[in-house]
VOTORMAR-659543 format. One record per residue (C-alpha): residue number from 1; x, y, z; residue in three letters. Coordinates in Angstrom, 2 decimals. Example, Ala and Ser with C-alpha at 12.3 -4.5 7.8 and 13.67 -1.06 7.14 Angstrom:
// VOTORMAR-659543
<1; <12.30; -4.50; 7.80>; "ALA">
<2; <13.67; -1.06; 7.14>; "SER">
This chain:
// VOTORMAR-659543
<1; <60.09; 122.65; 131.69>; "UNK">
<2; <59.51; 123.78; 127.96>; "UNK">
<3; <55.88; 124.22; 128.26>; "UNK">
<4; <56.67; 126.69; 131.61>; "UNK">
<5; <58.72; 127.92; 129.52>; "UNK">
<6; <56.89; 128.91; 126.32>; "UNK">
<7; <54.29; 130.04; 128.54>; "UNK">
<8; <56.51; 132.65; 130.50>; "UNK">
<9; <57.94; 133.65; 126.72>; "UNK">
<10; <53.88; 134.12; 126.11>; "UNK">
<11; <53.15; 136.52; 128.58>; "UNK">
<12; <56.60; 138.32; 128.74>; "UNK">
<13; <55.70; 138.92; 124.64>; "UNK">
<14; <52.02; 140.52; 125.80>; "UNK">
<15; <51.63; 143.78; 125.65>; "UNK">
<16; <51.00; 144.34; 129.05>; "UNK">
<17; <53.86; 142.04; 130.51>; "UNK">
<18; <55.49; 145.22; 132.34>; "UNK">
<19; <52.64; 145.69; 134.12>; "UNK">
<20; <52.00; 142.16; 135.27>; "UNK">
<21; <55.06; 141.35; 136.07>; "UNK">
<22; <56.20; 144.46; 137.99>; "UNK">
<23; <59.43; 145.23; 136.08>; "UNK">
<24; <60.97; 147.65; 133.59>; "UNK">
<25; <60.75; 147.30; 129.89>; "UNK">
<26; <64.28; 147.08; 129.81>; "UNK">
<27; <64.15; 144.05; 132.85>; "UNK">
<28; <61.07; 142.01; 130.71>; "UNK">
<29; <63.89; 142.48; 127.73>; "UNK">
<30; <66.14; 140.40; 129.56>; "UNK">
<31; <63.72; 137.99; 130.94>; "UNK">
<32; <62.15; 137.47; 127.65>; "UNK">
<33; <65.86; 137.11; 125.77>; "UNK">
<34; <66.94; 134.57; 128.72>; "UNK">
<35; <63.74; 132.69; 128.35>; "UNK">
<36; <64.33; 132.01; 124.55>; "UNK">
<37; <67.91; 131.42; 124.83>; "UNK">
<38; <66.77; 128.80; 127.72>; "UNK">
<39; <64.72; 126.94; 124.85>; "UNK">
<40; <67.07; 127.51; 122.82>; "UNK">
<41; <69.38; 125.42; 124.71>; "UNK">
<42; <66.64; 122.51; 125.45>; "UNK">
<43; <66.37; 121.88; 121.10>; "UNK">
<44; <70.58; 122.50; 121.07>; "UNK">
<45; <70.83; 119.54; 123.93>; "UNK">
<46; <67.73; 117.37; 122.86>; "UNK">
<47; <66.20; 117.67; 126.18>; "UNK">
<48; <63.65; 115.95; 125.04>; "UNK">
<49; <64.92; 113.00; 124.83>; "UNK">
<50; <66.69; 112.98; 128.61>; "UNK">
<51; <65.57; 110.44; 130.95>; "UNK">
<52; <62.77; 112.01; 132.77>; "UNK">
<53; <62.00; 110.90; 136.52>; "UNK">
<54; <59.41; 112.09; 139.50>; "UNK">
<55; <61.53; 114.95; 140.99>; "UNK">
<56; <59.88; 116.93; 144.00>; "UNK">
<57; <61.41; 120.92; 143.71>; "UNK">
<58; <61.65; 123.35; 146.39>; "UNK">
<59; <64.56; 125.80; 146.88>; "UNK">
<60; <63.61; 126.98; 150.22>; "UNK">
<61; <65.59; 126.26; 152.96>; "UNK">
<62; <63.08; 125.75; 155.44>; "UNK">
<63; <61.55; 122.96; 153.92>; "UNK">
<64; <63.92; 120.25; 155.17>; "UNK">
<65; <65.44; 119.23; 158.54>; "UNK">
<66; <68.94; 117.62; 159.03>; "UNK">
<67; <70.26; 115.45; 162.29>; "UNK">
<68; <73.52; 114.25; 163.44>; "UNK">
<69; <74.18; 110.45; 163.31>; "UNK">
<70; <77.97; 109.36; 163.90>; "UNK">
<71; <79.06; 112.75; 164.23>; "UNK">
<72; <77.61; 113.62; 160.48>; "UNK">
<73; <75.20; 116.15; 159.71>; "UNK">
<74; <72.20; 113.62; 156.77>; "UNK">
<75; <68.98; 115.17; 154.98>; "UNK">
<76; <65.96; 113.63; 157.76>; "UNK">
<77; <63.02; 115.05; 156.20>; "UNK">
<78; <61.32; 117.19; 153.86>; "UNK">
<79; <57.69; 118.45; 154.36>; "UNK">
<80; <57.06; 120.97; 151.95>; "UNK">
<81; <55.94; 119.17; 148.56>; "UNK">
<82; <54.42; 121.69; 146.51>; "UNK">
<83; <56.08; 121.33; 143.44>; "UNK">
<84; <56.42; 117.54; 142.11>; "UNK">
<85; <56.89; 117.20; 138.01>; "UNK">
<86; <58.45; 114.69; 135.79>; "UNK">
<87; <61.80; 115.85; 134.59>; "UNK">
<88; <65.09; 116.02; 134.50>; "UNK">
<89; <66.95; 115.10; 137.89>; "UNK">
<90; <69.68; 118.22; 137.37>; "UNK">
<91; <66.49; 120.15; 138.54>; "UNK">
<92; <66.83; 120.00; 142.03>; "UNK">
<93; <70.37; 120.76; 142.12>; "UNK">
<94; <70.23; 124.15; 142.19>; "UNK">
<95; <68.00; 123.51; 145.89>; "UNK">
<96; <71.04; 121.18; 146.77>; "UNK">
<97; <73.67; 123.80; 146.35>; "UNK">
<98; <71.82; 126.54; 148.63>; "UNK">
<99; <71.46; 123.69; 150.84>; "UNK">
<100; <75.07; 123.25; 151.01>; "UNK">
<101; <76.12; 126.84; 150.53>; "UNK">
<102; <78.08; 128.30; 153.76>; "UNK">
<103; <76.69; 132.07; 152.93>; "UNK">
<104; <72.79; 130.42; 153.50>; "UNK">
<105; <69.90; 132.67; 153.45>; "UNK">
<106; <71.01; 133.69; 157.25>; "UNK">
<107; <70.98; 137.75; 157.34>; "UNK">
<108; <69.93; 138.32; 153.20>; "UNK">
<109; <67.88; 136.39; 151.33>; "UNK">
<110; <69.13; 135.55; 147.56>; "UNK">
<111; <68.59; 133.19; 144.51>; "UNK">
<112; <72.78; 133.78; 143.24>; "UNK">
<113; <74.03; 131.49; 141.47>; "UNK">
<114; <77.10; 131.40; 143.06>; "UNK">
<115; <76.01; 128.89; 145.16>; "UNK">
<116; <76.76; 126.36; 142.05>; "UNK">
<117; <80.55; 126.87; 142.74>; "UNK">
<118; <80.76; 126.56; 146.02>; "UNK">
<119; <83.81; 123.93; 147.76>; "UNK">
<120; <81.20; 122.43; 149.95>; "UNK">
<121; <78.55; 122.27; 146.21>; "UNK">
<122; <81.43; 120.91; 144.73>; "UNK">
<123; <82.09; 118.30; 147.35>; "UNK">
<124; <78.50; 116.96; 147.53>; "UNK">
<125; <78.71; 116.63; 143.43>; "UNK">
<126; <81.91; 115.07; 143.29>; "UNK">
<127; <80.22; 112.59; 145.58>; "UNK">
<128; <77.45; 112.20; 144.29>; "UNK">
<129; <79.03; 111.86; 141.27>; "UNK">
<130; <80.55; 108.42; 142.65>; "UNK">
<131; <77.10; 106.76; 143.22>; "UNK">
<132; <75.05; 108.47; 140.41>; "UNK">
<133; <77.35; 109.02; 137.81>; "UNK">
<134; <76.23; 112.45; 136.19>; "UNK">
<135; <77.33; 112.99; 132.08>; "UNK">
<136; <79.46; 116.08; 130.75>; "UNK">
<137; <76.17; 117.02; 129.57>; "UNK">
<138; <73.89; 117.09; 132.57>; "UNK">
<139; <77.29; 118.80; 134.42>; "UNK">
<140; <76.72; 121.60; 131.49>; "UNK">
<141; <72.87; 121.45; 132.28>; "UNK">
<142; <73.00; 122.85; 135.94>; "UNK">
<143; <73.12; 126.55; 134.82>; "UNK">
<144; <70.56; 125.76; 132.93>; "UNK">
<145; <68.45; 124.20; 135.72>; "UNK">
<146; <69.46; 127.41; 137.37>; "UNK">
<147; <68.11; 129.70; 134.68>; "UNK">
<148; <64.73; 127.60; 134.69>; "UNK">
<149; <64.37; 128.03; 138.59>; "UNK">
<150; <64.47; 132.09; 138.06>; "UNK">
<151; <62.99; 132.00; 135.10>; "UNK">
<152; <60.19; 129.77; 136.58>; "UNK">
<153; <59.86; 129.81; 139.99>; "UNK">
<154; <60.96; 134.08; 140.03>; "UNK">
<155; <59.45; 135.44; 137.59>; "UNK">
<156; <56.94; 133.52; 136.41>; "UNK">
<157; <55.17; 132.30; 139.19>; "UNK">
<158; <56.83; 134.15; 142.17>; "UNK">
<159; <53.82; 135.65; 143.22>; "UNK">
<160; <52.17; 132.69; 144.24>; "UNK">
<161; <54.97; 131.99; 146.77>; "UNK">
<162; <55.89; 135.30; 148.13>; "UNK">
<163; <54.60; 138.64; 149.31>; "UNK">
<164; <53.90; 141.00; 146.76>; "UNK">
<165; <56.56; 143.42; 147.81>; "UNK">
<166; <59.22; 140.08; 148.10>; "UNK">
<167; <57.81; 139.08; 144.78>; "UNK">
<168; <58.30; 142.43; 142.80>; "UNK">
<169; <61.82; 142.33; 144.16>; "UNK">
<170; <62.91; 138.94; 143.23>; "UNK">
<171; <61.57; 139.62; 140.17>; "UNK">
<172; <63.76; 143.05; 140.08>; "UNK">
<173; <67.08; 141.17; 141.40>; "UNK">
<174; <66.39; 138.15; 138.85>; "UNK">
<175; <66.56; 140.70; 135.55>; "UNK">
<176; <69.37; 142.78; 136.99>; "UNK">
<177; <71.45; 140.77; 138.88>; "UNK">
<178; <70.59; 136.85; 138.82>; "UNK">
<179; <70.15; 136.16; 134.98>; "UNK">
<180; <72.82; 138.48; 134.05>; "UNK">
<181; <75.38; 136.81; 136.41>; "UNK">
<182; <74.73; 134.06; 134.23>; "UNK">
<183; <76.93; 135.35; 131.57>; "UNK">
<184; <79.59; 136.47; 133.50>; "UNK">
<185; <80.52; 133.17; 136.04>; "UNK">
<186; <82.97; 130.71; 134.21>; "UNK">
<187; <80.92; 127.33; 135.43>; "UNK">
<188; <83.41; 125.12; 133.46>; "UNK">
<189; <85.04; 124.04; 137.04>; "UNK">
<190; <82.27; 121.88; 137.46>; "UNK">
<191; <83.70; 119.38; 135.20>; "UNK">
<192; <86.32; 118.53; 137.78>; "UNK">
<193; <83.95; 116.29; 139.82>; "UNK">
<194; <84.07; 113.90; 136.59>; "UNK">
<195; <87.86; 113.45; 136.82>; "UNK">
């Protein structure tokens, strides 16, 4: 995650980083600021030194099936593995709450990250929670993990997974709306799946 990281703060410093990227000086100011407040954050919470494990990341919803067994909906399958790394295992959380989210991706597509707050989010943590016991401190991570996934998977390397016209307007929505948000949404209510 840091070296994606220090590479997107690389080419949003370049000269030319409005022009590659598709957005606004104004919208690379924000990316860029978000991006070193990100790494920031990894030296403040000696990332680091986290437990690292194999972790296979992919926020699309189509990349999974579900079936019923005893009248419960369980996670079957996934078949779209196209982004494996070693890290942190807060980083597929953010996939898990859009998985869980009730709004979906069903008539508008978004990457909000009100999906994090969610009841049925909350739910799935809290249980989790029971068999995986998550610390304060990876709780505090998962807006974190959220900012990476824009920062990342958005802007940085969004046009390898999307149309250019999709691309250039995640990008848009991810400096105006996405990474702003961030600043705005209380997330401290995610500390009630630890009591």
């Amino acid at each position: 995650m840091k070296g994606d990281a220090i590479h997107l703060l690389d080419q949003l410093s370049a000269e030319y980083a409005s022009e590659q990227f598709g957005l606004s000086h104004d919208e690379i100011r924000v990316a860029y600021q978000s991006t070193h407040e990100f790494l920031m954050h990894l030296e403040v919470v000696r990332f680091d030194e986290w437990e690292k494990i194999p972790v296979l990341v992919d926020w699309n919803l189509g990349n999974f099936s579900v079936h019923l067994k005893n009248n419960h909906y369980e996670l079957f399958s996934r078949w779209d593995y196209d982004w494996f790394r070693i890290d942190t295992r807060m980083l597929d959380f953010y996939f898990l709450s859009r998985v869980s989210s009730q709004t979906g991706d069903k008539t508008s597509f978004t990457y909000s990250p009100h999906t994090l707050l969610e009841p049925r989010f909350m739910h799935f943590l809290s249980e989790y929670h029971k068999v995986f016991p998550l610390s304060p401190q990876e709780i505090d991570f998962l807006p974190w993990a959220y900012r990476f996934f824009v920062l990342n998977y958005v802007i940085r390397e969004g046009s390898k997974f999307f149309r250019t016209d999709i691309a250039e307007k995640f990008r848009h929505d991810a400096a105006t709306v996405y990474l702003p948000q961030l600043n705005t949404i209380d997330f401290s209510r995610l500390h009630q799946i630890c009591q």
